[in-house]
C-alpha positions in Angstrom: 86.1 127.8 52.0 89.0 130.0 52.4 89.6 131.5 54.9 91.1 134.5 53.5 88.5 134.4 50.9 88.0 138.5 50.3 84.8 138.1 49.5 83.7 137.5 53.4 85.8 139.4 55.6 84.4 137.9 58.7 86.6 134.7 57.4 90.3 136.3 57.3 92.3 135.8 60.1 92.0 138.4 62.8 95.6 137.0 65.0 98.0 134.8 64.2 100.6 132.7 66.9 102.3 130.0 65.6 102.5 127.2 67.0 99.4 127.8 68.8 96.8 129.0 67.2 95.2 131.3 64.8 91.8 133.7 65.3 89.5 134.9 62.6 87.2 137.9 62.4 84.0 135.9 63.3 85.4 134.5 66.1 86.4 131.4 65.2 89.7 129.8 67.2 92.0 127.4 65.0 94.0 125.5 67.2 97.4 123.7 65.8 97.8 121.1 68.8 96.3 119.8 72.0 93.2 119.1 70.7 93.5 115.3 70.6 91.7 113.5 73.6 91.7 110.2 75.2 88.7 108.4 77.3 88.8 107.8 81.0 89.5 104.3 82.7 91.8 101.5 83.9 94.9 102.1 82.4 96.1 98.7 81.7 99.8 98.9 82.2 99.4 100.9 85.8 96.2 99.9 87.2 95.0 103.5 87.8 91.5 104.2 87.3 90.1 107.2 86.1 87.2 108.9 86.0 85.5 112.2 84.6 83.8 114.6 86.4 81.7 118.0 86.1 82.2 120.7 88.9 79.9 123.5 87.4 77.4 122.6 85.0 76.7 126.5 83.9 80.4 126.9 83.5 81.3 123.5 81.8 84.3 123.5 84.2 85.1 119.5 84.7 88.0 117.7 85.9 89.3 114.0 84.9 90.1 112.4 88.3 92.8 109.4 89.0 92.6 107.4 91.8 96.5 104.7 91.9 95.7 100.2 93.1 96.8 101.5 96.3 94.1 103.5 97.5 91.7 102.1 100.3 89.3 103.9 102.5 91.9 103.3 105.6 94.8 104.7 103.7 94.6 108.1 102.9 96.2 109.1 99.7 98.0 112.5 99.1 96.0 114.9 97.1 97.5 116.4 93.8 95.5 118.8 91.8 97.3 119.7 88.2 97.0 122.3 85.8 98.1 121.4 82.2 99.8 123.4 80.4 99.7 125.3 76.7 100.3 128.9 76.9 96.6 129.1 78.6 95.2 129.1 75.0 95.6 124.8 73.9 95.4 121.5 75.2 93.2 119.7 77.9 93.2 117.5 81.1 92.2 115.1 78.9 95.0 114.9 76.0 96.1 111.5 75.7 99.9 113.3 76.7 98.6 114.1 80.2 96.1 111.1 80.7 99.6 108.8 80.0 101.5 111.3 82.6 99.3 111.6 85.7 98.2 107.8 85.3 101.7 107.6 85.4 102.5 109.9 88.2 99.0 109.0 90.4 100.8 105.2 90.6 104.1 105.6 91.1 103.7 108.7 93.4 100.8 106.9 95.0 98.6 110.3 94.6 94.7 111.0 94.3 94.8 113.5 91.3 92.1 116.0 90.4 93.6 117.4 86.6 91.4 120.5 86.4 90.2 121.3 82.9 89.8 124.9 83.2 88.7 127.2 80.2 90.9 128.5 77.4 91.9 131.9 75.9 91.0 133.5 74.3 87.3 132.4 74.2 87.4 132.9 77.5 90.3 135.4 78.4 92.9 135.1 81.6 91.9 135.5 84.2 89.4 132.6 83.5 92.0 130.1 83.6 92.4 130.5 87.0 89.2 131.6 88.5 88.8 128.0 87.1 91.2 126.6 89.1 90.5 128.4 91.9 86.8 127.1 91.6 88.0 123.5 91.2 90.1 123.4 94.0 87.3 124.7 96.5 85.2 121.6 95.4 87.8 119.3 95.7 88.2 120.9 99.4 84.8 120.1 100.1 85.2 117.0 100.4 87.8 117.1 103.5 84.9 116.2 105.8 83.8 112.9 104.1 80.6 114.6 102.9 81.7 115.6 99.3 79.7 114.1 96.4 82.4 112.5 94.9 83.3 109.1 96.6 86.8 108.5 95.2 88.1 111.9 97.2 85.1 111.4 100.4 87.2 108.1 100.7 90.5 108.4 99.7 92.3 111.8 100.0 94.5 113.4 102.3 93.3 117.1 102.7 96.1 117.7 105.5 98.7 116.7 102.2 97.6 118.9 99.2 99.8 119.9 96.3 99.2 122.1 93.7 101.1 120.8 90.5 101.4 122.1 86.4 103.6 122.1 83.8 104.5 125.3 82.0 101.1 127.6 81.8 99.8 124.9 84.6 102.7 125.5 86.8 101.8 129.3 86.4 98.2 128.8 87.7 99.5 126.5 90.4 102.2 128.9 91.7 98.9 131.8 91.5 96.7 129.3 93.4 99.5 128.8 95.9 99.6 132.6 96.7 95.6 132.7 96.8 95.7 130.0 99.3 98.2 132.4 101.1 96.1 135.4 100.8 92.2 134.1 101.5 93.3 130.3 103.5 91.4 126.6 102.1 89.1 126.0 105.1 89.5 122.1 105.5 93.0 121.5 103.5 96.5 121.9 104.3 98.7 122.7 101.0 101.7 121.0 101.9 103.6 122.1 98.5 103.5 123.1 94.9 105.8 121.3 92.3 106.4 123.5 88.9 107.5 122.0 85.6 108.9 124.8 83.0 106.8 127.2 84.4 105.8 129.5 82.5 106.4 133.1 84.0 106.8 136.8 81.8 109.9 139.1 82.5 110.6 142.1 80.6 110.2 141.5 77.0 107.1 142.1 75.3 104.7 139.2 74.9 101.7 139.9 72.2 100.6 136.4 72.4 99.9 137.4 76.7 98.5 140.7 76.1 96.0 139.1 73.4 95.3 136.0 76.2 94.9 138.4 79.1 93.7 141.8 78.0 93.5 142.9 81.7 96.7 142.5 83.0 98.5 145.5 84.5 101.5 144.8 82.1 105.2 143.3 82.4 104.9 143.7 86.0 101.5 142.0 86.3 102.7 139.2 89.2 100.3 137.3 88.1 103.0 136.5 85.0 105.9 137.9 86.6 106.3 136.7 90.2 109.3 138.4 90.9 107.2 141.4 90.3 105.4 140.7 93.3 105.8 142.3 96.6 103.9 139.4 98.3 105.5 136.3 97.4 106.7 135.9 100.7 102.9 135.1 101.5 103.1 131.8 99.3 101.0 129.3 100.7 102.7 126.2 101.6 105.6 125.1 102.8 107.5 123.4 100.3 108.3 124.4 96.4 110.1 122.5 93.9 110.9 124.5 90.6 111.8 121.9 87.6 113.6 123.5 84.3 115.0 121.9 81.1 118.9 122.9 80.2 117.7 123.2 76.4 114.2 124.7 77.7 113.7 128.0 76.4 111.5 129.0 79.7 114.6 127.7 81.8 115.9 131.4 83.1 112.7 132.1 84.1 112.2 129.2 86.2 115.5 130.0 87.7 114.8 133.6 88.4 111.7 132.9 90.2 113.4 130.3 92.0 115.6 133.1 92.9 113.0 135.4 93.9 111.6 132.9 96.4 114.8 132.9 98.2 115.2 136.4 98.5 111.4 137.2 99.2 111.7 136.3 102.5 109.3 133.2 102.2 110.7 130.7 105.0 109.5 127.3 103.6 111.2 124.5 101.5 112.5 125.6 98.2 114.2 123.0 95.6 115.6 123.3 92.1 115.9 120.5 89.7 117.7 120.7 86.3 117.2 118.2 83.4 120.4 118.3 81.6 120.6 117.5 77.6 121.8 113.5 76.7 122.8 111.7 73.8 120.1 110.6 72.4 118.8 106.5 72.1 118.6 106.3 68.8 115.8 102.9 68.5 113.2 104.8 70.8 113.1 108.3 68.8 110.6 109.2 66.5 111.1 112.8 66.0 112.7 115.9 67.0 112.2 119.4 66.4 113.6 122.5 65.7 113.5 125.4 68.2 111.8 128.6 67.7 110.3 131.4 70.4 107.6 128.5 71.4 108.3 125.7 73.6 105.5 123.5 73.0 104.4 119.8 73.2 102.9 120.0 70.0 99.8 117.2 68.3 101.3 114.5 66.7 99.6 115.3 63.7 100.9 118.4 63.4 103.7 119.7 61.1 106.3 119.5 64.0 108.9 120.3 62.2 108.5 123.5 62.3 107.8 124.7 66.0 110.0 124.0 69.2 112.7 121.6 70.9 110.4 118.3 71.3 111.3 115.2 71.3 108.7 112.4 70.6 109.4 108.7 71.4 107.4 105.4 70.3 106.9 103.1 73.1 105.3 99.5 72.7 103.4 98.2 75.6 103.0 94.3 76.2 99.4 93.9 75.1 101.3 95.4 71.7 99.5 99.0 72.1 101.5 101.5 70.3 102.1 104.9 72.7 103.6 108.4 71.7 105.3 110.4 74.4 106.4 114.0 73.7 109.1 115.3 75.9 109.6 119.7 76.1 112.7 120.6 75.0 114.9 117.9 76.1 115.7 114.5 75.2 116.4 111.2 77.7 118.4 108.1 76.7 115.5 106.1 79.1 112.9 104.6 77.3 110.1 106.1 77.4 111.3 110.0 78.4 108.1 110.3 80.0 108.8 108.0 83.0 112.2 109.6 83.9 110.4 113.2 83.9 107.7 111.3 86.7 111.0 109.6 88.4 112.2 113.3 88.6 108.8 114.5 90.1 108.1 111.0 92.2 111.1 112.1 95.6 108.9 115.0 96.1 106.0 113.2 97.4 108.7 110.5 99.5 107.4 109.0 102.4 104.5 107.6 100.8 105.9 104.6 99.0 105.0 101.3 101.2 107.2 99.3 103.3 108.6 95.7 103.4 105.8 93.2 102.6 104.3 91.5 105.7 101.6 88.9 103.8 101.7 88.1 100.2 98.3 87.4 99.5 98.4 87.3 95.5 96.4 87.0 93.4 94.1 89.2 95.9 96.3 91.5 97.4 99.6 92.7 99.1 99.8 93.5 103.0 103.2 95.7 104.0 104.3 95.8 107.4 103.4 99.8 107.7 99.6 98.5 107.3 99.3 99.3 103.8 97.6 97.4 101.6 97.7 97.4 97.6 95.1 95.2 95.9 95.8 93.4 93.2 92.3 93.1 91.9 88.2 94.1 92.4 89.6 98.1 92.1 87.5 99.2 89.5 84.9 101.0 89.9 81.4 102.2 87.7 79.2 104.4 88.7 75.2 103.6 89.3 73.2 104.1 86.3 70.3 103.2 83.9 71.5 99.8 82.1 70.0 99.6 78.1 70.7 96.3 78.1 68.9 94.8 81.0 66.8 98.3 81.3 68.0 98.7 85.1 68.1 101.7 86.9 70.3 101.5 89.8 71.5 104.5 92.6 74.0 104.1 95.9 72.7 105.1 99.2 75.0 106.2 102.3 73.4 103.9 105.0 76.4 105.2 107.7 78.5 108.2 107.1 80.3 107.8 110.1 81.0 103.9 109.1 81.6 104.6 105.2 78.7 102.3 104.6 76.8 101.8 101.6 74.7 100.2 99.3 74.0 100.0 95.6 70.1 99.3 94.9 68.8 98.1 91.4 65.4 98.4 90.2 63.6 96.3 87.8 61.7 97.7 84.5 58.6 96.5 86.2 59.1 99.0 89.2 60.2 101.6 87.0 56.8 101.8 85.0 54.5 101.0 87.7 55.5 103.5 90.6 53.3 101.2 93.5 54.6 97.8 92.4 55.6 95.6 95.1 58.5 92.9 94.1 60.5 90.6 96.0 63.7 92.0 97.9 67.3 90.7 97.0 69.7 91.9 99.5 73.6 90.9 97.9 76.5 90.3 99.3 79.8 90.2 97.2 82.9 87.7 97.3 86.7 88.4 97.5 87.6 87.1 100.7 86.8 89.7 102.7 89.8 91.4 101.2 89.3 93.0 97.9 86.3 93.8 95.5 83.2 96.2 95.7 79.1 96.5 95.2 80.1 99.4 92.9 82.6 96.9 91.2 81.8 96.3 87.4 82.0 92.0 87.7 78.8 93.1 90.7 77.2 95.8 89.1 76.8 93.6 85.6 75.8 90.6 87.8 73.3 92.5 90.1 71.7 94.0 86.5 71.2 90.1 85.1 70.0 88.8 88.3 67.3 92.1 88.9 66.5 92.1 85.3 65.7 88.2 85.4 64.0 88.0 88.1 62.1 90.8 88.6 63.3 91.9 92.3 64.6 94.8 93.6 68.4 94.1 94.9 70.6 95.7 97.4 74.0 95.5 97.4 76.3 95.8 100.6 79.1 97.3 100.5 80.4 96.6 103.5 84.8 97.6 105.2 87.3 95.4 103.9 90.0 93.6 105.7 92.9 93.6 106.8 92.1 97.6 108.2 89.0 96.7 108.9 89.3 93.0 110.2 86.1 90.5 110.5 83.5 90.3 111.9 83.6 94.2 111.1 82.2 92.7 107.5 79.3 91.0 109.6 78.9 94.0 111.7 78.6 96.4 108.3 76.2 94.0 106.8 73.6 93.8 110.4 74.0 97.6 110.4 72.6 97.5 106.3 69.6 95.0 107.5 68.7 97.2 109.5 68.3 100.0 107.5 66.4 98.1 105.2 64.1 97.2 107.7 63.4 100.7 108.6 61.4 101.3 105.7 58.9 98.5 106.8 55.3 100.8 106.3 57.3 102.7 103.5 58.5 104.9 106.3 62.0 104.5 105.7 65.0 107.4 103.9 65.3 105.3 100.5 61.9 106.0 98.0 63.2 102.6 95.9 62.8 100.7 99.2 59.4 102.4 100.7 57.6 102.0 97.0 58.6 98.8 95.7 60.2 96.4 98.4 58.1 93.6 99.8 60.0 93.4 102.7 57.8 90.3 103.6 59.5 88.4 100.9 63.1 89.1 101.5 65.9 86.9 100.3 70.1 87.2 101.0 72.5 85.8 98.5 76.3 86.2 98.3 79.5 84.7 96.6 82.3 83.2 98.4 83.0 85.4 101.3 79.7 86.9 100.5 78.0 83.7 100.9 79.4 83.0 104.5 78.0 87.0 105.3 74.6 86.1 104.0 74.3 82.5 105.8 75.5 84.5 109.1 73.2 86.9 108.3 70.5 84.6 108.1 71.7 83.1 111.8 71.3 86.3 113.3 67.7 87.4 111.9 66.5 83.6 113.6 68.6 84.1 117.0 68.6 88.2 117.2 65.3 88.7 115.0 64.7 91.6 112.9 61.5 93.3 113.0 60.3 94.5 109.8 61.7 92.0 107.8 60.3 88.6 106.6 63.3 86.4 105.5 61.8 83.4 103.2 65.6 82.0 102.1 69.2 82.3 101.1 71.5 81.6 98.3 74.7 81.1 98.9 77.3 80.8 95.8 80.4 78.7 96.4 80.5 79.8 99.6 83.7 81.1 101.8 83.9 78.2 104.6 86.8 75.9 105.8 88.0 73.7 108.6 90.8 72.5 110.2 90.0 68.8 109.0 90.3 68.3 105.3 87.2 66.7 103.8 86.4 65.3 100.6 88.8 66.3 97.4 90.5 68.7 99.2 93.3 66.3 100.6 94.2 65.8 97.2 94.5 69.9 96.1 97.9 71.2 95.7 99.5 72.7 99.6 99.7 75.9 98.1 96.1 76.5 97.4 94.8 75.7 100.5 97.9 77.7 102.3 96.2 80.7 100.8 92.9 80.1 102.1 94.1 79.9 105.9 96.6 82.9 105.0 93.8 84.9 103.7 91.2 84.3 106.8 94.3 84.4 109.3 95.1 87.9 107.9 91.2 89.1 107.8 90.5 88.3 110.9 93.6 87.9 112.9 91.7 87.3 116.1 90.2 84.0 114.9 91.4 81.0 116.9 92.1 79.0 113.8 90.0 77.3 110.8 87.0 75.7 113.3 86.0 79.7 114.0 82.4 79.3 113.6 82.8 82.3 111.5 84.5 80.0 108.7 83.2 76.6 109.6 79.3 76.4 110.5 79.9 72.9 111.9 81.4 74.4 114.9 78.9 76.7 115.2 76.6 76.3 118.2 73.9 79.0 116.9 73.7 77.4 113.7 70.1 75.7 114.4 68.8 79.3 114.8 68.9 79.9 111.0 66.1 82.7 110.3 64.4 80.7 107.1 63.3 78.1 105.6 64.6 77.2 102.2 68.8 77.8 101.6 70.2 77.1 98.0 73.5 76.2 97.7 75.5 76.7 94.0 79.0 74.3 94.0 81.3 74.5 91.0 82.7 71.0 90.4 86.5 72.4 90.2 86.3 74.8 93.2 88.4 74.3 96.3 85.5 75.1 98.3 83.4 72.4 96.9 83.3 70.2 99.5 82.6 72.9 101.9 79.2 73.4 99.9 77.9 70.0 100.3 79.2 69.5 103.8 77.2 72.5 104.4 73.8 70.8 103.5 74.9 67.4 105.6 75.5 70.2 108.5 72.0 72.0 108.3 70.3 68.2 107.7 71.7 67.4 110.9 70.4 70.3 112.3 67.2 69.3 111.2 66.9 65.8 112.9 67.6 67.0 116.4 64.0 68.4 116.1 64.6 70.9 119.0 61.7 73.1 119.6 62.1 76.1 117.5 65.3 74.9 115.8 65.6 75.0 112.1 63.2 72.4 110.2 63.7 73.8 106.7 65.4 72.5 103.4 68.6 72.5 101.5 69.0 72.7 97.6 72.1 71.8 96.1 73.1 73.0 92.7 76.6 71.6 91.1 78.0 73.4 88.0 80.2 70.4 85.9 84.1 71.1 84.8 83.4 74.9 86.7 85.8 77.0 89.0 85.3 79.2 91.5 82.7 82.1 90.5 83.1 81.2 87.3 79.6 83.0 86.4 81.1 86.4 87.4 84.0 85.7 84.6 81.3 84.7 81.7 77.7 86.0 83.1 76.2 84.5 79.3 78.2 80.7 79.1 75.6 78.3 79.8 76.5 76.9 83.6 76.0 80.8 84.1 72.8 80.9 82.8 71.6 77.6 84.0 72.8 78.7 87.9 70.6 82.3 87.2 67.7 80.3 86.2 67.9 78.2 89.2 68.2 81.4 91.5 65.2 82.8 90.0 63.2 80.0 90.6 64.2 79.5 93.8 63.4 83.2 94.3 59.4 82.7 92.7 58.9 79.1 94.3 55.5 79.1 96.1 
């Protein structure tokens, strides 16, 4: 229809502000641009995850949250919460622009970022926008004790280094939420600074498209829109500013006047200015450029661009051959893309952060610098618990020790969820990665764990226990006691967890684990038959090429290359830099002197034929076999099941859960688990 169609008023345009948008009589908004969005996730060139999240349900406020490789529960991250910008009235924290910037900006700043998605004008009219903010930030805030409920800012943010950050209407809300923090405090947080990009500030011309967007404001003067308006800006709330503006950028003067205002309010903090000026342009990388008008804008690619603002819009290629757009405000960059010199620009104001000179190279798993950082290379993504459709598991995580950071990830079967006094076997999980890297809320475990549940009918619980180097074994083994016995608290269905006290036979309990996960849950099973563990009845283990060595090569391993077996004693040198060598009973059972005390009776060991650790696998049976014929009086007279997966590598099963030695070795582990 339409929609100046006279025969139903309610259709003809009430306003009209190009480039932005367009309002009818029934209320309808028409936006031109920013209403393009991109899903959450790894980002494949940077390795930053992100995730969505809802802060007010009534409201609809949300936020998309990024969390850079870097980030471990040891290093604390800074904590940067950005405002987008488009005139208050267009766009969203989750336009593909701003997804592509702050993944971007999150990994090369090495910065937690919360990118608030606050409500629009003029559905909702100023000062929505930054009551908004204003909520967002006092959730993310919440958090500074640990006891937040979401995990990725619990575990990995800095709330005594905050900045406030937004480009052109965002860097007006930020420099607003600045002086709010000045004005009313953020119990828990420090705002260290506030960086603003083409902010977006009023002075004394009339602006319709404002007074339409914020029917309430007091006028030019409003400081709100014109900070150099207001008597209080001395009261700013941090300590440190940095004002960005564009040469070409038609909002450059008022950057610079409220940069001057800042000087002369008598605010004693940090102020900087940086100035984009205009280059040549590279001729291969543009795609487009437009023609300016009152409107700076970043417009949809869609769009008619022509028409509306100074932009400049480049086509980058990455390797995997994905085709990216990257709009750049009123200025133009010989560097291909533009994007990353304006997050070069913006990266020196977080300095101090970047990490040091590499003390262990420990690829592929991870990177250890000399200032006790530590970026790893892989096991950093993350999903959340859930109901699976495809195995029809339900699965929730469980803080076992807030003061620890400990937790665990149960799954329960379709047979528990239907029958709500069903008893089923208990799977406690330990997962691989050298003690080093990986997750129980890692996709590769969380996929696994819903097969192996789902198959054999068992409710699992997954450990996820510290990870070295910052937290150096046997703090692993230590995490992993302290999760046993919590389980075993809920013997007599007393315990915190209703999963556990309904459906756990905790008189049929089994441990399994992967690699470094494997050694947990054999040392786990040591303990419960030397230390004992009331409440729980331990009937066997499985332990998946498990994590062991020695300083005594055995078998095929004197003919593997140097370099692989280098790693393996660099990787448990640096997680437990303690250990006396590669005859620690924690890596090699055969110099173990407890190892008779093991707490069950049946152990299943999986081998891959290719794996390093092989050899360490069937030593491991000759080991508790001769365990066996010393016949001590309450030593260990049980059995050992080998199972060897032909032309396999190491954890191969975690790479292709359906191939067939994957689905052979599941089979086994189930009927290992049901054996009478």
């Amino acid at each position: 229809m339409d929609p100046n169609s006279i025969s139903n008023p309610n259709h003809q345009i009430l306003r009209e502000f190009p480039p932005w948008l367009r309002v009818y009589k029934d209320g309808r908004v028409e936006r031109f641009m920013g209403t393009e969005t991109t899903a959450a996730g790894t980002h494949p060139l940077t390795g930053v995850q992100s995730k969505d999240i809802t802060i007010d349900p009534q409201t609809g406020l949300s936020a998309r949250l990024f969390l850079p490789k870097i980030a471990s529960r040891d290093n604390k991250l800074p904590l940067l919460i950005y405002t987008h910008g488009g005139a208050f009235c267009v766009c969203t924290a989750f336009h593909p622009f701003y997804h592509d910037h702050l993944n971007t900006l999150a990994a090369q700043a090495n910065v937690v970022v919360v990118s608030v998605d606050y409500r629009l004008a003029p559905e909702h009219p100023l000062p929505i926008a930054y009551d908004d903010t204003w909520a967002a930030i006092q959730w993310a805030s919440a958090h500074s004790n640990g006891n937040g409920p979401e995990p990725w800012l619990n575990n990995h943010a800095d709330f005594r280094r905050v900045y406030f950050a937004g480009d052109s209407a965002g860097a007006n809300i930020a420099h607003n939420m600045a002086m709010r923090v000045g004005s009313e405090g953020l119990p828990g947080s420090n705002l260290t600074g506030i960086v603003l990009v083409h902010p977006f500030f009023g002075n004394e011309r009339k602006d319709e498209l404002m007074e339409f967007l914020f029917p309430t404001m007091s006028g030019l003067d409003d400081p709100k829109i014109n900070p150099a308006k207001d008597p209080n800006l001395r009261r700013l709330g941090c300590r440190r500013v940095m004002v960005m503006v564009a040469e070409k950028d038609f909002l450059r003067d008022r950057g610079r006047n409220y940069y001057e205002a800042m000087k002369k309010s008598g605010w004693e903090g940090e102020l900087e200015m940086a100035e984009a000026e205009a280059e040549e342009l590279g001729h291969d990388e543009v795609i487009n450029v437009n023609v300016n008008d009152e409107y700076g804008c970043v417009p949809d690619l869609g769009s008619d661009c022509n028409k509306h603002a100074v932009n400049v819009i480049f086509k980058d290629v990455d390797p995997k051959g994905n085709v990216h757009f990257h709009c750049c405000e009123n200025i133009a960059f010989k560097e291909k893309p533009c994007f990353d010199k304006f997050v070069k620009a913006q990266f020196p104001y977080f300095k101090g952060h970047e990490p040091s000179e590499v003390a262990q190279d420990l690829s592929p798993l991870a990177i250890v610098y000399k200032d006790g950082r530590v970026l790893r290379l892989l096991g950093n993504d993350v999903v959340p618990p859930s109901f699976d459709p495809e195995t029809n598991v339900l699965s929730k995580d469980v803080v076992v020790s807030h003061e620890s950071a400990i937790s665990v990830r149960i799954y329960l079967p379709k047979i528990a969820q239907s029958d709500p006094t069903r008893k089923l076997p208990l799977l406690v999980y330990f997962h691989g990665g050298g003690f080093v890297i990986e997750t129980a809320s890692s996709p590769t475990y969380h996929n696994y764990l819903n097969d192996v549940v789902s198959a054999s009918n068992v409710v699992a619980v997954s450990v996820d226990y510290r990870l070295a180097p910052e937290h150096p074994v046997p703090i692993a083994h230590e995490d992993s006691w302290t999760s046993l016995r919590w389980i075993a608290s809920h013997a007599g269905g007393n315990g915190s967890e209703e999963f556990l006290n309904r459906h756990a036979d905790l008189d049929k309990v089994f441990f399994a684990g992967d690699s470094a996960g494997a050694n947990l849950a054999h040392h786990m099973a040591i303990r419960v038959g030397s230390d004992g563990l009331p409440g729980l009845k331990l009937e066997g283990i499985v332990l998946i090429h498990p994590y062991f060595w020695g300083s005594e090569l055995i078998g095929s391993e004197k003919t593997r290359p140097a370099e692989e077996r280098s790693l393996v004693e660099r990787i448990w040198r640096v997680s437990c830099p303690t250990t006396e060598g590669s005859d620690d009973p924690i890596i090699n059972p055969e110099k173990d002197p407890k190892v008779g005390k093991m707490g069950c009776k049946r152990v299943l060991v999986c081998v891959a034929e290719k794996d390093l650790f092989k050899e360490r696998g069937w030593n491991y049976k000759e080991v508790m076999e001769k365990e066996k014929k010393k016949k001590k009086k309450g030593e260990w007279d049980g059995s050992v099941e080998v199972m060897e997966a032909k032309g396999e590598n190491h954890v191969f099963h975690l790479m292709n859960l359906k191939c067939d030695n994957a689905v052979a070795m599941l089979n086994r582990i189930v009927s290992f688990i049901h054996q009478n």
